[in-house]
The first five atom37 places (N, CA, C, CB, O) and aatype in JSON, in Angstrom:
{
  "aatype": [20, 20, 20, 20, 20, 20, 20, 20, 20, 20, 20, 20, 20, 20, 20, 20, 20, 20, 20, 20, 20, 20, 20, 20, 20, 20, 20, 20, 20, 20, 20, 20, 20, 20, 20, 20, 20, 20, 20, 20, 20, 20, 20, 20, 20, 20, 20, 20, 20, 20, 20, 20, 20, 20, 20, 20, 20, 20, 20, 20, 20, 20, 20, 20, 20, 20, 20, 20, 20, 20, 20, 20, 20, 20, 20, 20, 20, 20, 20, 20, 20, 20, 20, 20, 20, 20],
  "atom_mask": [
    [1, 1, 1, 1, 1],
    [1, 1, 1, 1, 1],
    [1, 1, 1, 1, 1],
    [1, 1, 1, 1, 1],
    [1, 1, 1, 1, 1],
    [1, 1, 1, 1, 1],
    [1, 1, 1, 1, 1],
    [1, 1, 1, 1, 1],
    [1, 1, 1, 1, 1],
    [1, 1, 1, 1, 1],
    [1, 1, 1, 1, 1],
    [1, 1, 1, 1, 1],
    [1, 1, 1, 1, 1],
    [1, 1, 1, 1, 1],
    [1, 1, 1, 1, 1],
    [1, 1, 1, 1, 1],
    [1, 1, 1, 1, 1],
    [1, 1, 1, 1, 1],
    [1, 1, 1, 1, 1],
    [1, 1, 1, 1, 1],
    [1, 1, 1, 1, 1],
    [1, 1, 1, 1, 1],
    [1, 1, 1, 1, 1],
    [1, 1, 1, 1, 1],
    [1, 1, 1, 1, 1],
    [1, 1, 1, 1, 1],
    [1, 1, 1, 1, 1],
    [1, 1, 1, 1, 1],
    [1, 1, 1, 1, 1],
    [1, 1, 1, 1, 1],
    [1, 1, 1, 1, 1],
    [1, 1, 1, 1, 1],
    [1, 1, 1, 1, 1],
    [1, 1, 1, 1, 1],
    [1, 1, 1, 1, 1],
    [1, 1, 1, 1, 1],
    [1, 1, 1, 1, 1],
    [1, 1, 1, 1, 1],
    [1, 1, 1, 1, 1],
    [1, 1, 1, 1, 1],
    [1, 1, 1, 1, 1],
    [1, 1, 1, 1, 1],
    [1, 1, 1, 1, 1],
    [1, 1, 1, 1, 1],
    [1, 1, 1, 1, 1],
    [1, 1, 1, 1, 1],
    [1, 1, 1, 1, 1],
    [1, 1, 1, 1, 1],
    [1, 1, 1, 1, 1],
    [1, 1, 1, 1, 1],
    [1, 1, 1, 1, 1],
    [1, 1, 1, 1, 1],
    [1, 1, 1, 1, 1],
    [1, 1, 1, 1, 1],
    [1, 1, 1, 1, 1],
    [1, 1, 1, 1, 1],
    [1, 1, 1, 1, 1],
    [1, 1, 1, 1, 1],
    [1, 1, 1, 1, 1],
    [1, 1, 1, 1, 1],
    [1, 1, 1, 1, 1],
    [1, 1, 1, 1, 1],
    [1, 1, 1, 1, 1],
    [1, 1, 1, 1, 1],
    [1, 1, 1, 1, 1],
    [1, 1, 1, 1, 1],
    [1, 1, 1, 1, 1],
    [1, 1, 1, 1, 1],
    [1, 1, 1, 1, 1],
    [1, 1, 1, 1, 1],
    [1, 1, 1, 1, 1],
    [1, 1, 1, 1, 1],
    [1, 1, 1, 1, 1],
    [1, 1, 1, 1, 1],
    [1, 1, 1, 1, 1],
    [1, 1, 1, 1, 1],
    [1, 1, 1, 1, 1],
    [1, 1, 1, 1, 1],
    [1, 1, 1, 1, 1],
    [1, 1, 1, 1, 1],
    [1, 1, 1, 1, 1],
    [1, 1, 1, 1, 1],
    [1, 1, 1, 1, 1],
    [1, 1, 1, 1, 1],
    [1, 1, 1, 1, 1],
    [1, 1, 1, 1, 1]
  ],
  "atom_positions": [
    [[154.81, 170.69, 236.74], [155.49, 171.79, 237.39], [156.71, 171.25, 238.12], [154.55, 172.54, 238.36], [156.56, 170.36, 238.96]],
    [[157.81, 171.71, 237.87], [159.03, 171.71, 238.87], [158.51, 172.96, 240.45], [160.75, 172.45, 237.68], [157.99, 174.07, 240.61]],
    [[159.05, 171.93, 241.22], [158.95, 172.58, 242.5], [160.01, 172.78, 243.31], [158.15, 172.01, 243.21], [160.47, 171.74, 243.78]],
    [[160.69, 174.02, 243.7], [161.82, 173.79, 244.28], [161.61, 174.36, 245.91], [162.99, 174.51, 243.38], [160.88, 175.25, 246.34]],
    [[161.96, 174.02, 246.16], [161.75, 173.44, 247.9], [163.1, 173.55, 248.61], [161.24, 171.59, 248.05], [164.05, 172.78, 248.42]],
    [[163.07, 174.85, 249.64], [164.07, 175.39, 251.09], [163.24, 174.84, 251.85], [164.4, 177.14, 251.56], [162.06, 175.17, 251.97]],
    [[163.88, 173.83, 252.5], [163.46, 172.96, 253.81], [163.83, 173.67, 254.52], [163.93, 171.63, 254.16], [164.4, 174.68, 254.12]],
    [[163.64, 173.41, 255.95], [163.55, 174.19, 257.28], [164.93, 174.04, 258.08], [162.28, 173.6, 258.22], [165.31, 172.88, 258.25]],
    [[165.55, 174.83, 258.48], [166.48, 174.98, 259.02], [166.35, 175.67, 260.4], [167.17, 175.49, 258.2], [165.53, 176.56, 260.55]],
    [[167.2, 175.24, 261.46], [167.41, 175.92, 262.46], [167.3, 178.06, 262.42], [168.84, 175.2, 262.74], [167.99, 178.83, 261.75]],
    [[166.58, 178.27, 263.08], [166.4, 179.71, 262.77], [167.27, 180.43, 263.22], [165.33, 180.26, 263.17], [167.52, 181.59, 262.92]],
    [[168.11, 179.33, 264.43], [169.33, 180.56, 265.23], [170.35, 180.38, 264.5], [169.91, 180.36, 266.95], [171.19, 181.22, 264.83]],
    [[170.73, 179.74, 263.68], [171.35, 179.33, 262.52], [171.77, 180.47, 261.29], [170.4, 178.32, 262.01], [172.79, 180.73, 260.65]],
    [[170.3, 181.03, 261.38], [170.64, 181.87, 260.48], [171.7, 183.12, 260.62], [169.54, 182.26, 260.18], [172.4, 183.41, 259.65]],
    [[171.79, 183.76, 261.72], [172.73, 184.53, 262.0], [174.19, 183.84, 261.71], [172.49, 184.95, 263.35], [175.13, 184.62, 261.73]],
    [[174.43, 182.66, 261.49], [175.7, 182.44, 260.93], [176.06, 182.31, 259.32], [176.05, 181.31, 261.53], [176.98, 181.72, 258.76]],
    [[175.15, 182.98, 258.87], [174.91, 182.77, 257.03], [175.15, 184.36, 256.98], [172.93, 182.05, 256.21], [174.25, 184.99, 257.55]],
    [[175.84, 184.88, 256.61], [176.02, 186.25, 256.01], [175.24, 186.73, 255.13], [177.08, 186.41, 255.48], [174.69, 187.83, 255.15]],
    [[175.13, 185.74, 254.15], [174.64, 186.06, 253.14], [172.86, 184.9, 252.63], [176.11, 185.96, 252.18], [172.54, 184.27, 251.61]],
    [[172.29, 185.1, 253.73], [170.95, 183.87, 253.9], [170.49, 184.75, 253.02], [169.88, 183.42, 255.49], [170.63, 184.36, 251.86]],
    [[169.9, 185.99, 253.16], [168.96, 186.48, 252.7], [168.94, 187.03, 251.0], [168.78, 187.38, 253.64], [167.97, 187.15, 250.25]],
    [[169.89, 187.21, 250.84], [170.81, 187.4, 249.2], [170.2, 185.93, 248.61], [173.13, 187.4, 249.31], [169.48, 185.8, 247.62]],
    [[170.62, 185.0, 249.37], [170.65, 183.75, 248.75], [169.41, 182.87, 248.71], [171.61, 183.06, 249.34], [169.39, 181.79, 248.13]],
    [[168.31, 183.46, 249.42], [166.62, 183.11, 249.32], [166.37, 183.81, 248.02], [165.5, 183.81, 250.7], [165.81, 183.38, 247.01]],
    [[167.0, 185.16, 248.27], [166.33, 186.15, 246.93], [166.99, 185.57, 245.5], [166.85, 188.1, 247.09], [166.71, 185.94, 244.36]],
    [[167.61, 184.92, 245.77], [168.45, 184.36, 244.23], [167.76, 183.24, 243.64], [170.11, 183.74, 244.45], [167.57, 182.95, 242.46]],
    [[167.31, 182.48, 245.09], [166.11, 181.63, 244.69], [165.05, 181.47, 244.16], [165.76, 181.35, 245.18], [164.57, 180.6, 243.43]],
    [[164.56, 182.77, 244.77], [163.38, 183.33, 244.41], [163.29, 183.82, 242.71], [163.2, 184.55, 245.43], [162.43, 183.63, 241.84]],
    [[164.46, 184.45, 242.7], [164.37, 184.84, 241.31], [164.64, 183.82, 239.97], [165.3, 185.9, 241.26], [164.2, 183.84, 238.82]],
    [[165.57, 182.93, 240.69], [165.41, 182.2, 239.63], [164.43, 181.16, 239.62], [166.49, 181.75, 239.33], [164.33, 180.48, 238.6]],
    [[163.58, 180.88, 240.76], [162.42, 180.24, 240.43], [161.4, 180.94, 239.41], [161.79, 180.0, 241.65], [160.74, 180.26, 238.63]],
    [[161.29, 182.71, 239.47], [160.56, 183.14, 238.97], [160.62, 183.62, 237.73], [160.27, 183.66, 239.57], [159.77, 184.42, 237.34]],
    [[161.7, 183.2, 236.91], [162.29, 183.66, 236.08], [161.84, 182.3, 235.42], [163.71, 184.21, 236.32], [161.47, 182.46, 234.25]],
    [[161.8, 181.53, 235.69], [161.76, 179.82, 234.77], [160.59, 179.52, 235.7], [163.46, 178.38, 234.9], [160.71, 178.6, 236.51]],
    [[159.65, 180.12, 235.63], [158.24, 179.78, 235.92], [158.4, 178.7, 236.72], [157.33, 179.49, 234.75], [157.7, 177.73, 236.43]],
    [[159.18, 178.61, 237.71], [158.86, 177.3, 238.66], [158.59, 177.76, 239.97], [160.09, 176.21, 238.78], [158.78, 178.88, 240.44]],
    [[157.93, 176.36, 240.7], [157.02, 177.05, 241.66], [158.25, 176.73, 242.74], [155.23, 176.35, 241.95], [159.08, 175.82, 242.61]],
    [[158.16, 177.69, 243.82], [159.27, 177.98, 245.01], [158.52, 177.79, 246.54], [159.91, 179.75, 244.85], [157.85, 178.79, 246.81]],
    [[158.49, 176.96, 247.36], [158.07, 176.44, 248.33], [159.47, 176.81, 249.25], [157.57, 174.92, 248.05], [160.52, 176.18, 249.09]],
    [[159.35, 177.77, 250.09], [160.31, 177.92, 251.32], [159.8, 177.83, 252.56], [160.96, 179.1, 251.34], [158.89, 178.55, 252.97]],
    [[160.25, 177.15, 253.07], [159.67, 176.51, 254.96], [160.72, 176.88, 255.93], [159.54, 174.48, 255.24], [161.12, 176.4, 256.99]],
    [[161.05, 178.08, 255.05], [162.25, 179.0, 256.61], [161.5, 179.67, 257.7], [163.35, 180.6, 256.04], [162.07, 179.99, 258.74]],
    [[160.24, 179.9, 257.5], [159.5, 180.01, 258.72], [158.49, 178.39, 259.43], [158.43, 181.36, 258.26], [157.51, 178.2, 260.15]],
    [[159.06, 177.92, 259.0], [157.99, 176.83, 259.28], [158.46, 176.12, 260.93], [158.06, 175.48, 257.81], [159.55, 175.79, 261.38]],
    [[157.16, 176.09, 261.46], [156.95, 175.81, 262.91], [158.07, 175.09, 263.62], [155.73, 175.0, 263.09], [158.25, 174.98, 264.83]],
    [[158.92, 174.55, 262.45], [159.89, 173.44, 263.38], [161.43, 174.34, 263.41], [160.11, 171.5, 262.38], [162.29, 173.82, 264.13]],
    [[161.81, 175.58, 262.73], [162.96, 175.95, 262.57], [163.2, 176.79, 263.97], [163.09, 176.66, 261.21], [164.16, 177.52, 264.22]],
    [[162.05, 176.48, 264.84], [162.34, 177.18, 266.13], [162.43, 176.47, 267.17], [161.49, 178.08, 266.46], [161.91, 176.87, 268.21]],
    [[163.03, 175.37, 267.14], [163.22, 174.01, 268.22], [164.27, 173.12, 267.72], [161.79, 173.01, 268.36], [164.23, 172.38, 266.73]],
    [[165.11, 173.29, 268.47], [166.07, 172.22, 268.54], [165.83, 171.02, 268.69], [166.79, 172.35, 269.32], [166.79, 170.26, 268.83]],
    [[164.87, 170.65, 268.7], [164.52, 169.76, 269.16], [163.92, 168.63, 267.97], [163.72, 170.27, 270.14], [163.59, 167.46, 268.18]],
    [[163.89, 169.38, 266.61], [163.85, 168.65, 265.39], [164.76, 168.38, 264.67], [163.23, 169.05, 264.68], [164.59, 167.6, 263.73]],
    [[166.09, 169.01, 264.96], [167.16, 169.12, 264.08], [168.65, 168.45, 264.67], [167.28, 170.67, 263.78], [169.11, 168.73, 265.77]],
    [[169.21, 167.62, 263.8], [170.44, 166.97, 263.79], [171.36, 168.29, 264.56], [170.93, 166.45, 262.08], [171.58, 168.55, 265.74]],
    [[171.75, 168.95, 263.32], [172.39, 170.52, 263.59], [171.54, 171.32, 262.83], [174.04, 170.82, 263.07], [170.36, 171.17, 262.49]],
    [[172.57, 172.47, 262.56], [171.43, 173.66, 262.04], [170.97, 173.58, 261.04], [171.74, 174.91, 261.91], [169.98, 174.22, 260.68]],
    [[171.7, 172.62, 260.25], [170.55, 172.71, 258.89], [170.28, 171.07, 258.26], [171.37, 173.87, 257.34], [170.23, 170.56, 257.14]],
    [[170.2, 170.73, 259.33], [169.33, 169.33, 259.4], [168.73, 168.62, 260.14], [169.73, 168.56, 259.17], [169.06, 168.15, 261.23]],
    [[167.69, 168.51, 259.49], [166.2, 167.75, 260.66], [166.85, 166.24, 260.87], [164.07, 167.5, 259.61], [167.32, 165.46, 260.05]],
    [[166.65, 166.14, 262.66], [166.66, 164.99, 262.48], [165.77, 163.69, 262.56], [167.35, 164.93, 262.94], [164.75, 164.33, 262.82]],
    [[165.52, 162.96, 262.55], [164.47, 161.51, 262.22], [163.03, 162.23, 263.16], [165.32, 159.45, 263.18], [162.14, 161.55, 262.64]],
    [[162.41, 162.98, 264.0], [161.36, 163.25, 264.28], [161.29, 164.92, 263.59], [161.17, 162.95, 265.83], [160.14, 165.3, 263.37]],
    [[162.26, 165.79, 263.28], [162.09, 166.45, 262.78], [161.63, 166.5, 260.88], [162.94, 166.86, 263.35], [160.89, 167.35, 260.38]],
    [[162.38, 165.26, 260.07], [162.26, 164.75, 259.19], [160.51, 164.46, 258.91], [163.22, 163.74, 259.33], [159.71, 165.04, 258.18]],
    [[160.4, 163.59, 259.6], [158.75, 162.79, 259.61], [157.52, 164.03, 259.69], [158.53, 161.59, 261.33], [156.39, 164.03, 259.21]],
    [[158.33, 165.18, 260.58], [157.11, 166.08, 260.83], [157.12, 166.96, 259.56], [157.21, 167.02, 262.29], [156.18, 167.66, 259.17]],
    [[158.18, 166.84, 259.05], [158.7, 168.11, 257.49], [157.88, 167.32, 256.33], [161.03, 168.17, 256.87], [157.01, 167.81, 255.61]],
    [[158.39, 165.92, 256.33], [157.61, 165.69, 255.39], [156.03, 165.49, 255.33], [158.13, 164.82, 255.02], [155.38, 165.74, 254.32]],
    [[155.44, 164.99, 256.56], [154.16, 165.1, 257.14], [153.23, 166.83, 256.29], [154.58, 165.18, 259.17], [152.35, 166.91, 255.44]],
    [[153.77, 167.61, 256.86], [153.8, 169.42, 255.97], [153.95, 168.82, 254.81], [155.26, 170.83, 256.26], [152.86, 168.42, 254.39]],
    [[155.15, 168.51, 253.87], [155.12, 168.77, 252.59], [154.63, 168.14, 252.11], [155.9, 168.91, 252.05], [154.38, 168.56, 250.98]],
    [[154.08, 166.71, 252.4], [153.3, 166.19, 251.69], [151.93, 166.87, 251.65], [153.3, 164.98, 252.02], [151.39, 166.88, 250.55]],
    [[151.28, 167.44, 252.67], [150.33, 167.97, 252.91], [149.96, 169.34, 251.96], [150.49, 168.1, 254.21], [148.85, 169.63, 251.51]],
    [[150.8, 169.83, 251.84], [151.19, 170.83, 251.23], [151.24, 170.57, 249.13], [152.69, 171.09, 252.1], [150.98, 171.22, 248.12]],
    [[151.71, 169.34, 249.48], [151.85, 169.06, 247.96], [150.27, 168.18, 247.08], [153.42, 167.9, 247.91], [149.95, 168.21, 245.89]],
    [[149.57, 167.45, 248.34], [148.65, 167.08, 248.26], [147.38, 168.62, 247.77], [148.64, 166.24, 249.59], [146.64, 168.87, 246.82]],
    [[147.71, 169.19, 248.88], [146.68, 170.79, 248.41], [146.86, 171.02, 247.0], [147.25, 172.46, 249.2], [145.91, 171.02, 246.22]],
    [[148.46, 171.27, 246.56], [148.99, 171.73, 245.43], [148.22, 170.73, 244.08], [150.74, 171.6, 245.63], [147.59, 171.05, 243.08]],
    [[148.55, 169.73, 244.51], [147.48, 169.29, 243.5], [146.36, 169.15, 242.88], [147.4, 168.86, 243.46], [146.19, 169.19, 241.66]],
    [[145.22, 168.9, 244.06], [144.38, 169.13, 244.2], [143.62, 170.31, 243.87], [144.45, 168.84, 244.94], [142.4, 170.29, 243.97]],
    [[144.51, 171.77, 243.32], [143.88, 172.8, 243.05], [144.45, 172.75, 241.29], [144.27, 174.14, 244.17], [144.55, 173.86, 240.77]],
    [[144.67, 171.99, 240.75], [145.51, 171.57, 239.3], [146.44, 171.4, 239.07], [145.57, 172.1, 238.45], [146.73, 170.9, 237.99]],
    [[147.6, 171.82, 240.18], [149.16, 171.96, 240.1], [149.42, 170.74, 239.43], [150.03, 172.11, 241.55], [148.35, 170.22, 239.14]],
    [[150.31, 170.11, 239.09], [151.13, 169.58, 238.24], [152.31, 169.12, 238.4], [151.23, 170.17, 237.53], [153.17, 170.01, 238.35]],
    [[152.85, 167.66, 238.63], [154.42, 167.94, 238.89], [154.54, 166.59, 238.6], [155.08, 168.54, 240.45], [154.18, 165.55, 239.15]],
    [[155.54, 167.06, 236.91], [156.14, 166.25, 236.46], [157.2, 165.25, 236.48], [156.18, 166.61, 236.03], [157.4, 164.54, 235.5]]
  ]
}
């Protein structure tokens, strides 16, 4: 399985994207369109603290460790239930 993956971004952030939400759904669709699996972490626990992120749309070195800490975790489950990733 291809996995495509929206890492976590600053959430106050988002109000400066006009077009965020157009552009999740474009994601979405073309993940779902080519059967690939779509992992988005725009709600994920860290996009609400400054305190993980370089700027708004990058974690920095304790925000990083804790993202991947989740996605590995996350990808570990994924497997573990048959997922696949080639």
């Amino acid at each position: 399985d291809i996995i495509l993956v929206l890492s976590p971004e600053l959430a106050e952030g988002y109000n400066y994207q006009r077009n965020r939400a157009q552009i999740v759904q474009k994601y979405r669709e073309i993940a779902s369109r080519n059967h690939i699996v779509f992992w988005d972490y725009s709600n994920s626990k860290l996009t609400n603290s400054r305190a993980y992120f370089y700027n708004s749309s990058h974690l920095n070195s304790v925000g990083a460790k804790l993202f991947s800490t989740d996605f590995s975790g996350d990808l570990n489950r994924y497997l573990k239930k048959g997922g696949v990733v080639k």
